[in-house]
C-alpha positions as CSV (number, residue, x, y, z in Angstrom):
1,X,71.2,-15.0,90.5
2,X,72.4,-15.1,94.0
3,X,70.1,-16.2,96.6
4,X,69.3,-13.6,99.3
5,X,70.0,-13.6,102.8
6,X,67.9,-12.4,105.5
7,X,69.0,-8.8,106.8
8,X,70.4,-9.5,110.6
9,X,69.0,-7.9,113.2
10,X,70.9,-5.9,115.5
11,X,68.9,-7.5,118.0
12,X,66.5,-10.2,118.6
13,X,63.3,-9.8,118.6
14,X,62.6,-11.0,122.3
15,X,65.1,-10.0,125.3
16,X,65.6,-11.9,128.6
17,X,65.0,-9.4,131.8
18,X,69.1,-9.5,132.2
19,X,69.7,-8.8,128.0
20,X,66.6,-6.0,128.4
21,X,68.7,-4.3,131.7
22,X,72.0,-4.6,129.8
23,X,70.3,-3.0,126.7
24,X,69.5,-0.3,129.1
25,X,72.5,-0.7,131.0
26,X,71.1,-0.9,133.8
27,X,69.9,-4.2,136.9
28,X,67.2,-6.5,136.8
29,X,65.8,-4.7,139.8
30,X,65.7,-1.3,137.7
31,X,63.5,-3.3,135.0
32,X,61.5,-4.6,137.6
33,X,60.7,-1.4,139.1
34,X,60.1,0.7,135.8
35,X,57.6,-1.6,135.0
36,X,56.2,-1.5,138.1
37,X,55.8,2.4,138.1
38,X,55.1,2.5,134.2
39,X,58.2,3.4,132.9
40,X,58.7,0.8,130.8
41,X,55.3,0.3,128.3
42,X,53.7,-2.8,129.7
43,X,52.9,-4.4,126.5
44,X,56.7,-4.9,126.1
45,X,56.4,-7.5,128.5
46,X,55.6,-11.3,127.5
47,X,54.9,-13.9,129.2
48,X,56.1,-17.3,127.1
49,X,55.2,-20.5,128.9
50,X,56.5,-18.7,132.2
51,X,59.3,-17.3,131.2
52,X,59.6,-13.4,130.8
53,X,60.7,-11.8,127.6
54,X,60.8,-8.2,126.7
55,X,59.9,-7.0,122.6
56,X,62.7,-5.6,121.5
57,X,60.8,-3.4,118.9
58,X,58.5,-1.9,121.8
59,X,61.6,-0.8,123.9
60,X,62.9,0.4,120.7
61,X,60.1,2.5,120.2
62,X,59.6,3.7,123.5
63,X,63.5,4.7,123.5
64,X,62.9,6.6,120.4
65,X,59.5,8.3,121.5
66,X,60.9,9.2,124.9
67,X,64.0,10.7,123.8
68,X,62.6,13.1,120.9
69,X,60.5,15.1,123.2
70,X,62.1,16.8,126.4
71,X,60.5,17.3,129.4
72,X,57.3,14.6,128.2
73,X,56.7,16.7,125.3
74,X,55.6,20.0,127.9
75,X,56.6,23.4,127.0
């Protein structure tokens, strides 16, 4: 029997600021200031030892909860 391998990940689990604005395609600055006015969920920000790193699963999430509803989710 063959031994299995682990399924790769599209991405990895933690982003850099610059990988999290080019998943976004977007700047640094833009990720900056969507987390500043709570555009971005806050708890997909980590702090590691002083270095920031973004979950990818949370922006993942967010991506997919923001774009099912229109408008928010208002009628």
């Amino acid at each position: 029997m063959a031994a299995s391998r682990p399924v790769q990940q599209p991405f990895p689990p933690l982003l850099t600021k610059k990988q999290t604005a080019e998943f976004y395609a977007t700047t640094t600055r833009t990720i900056d200031r969507w987390l500043l006015h709570g555009v971005l969920p806050t708890d997909a920000k980590v702090v590691i030892g002083g270095s920031v790193r973004f979950r990818t699963a949370v922006l993942l999430a967010h991506i997919d909860g923001s774009t099912s509803e229109p408008n928010g989710g208002e009628a």
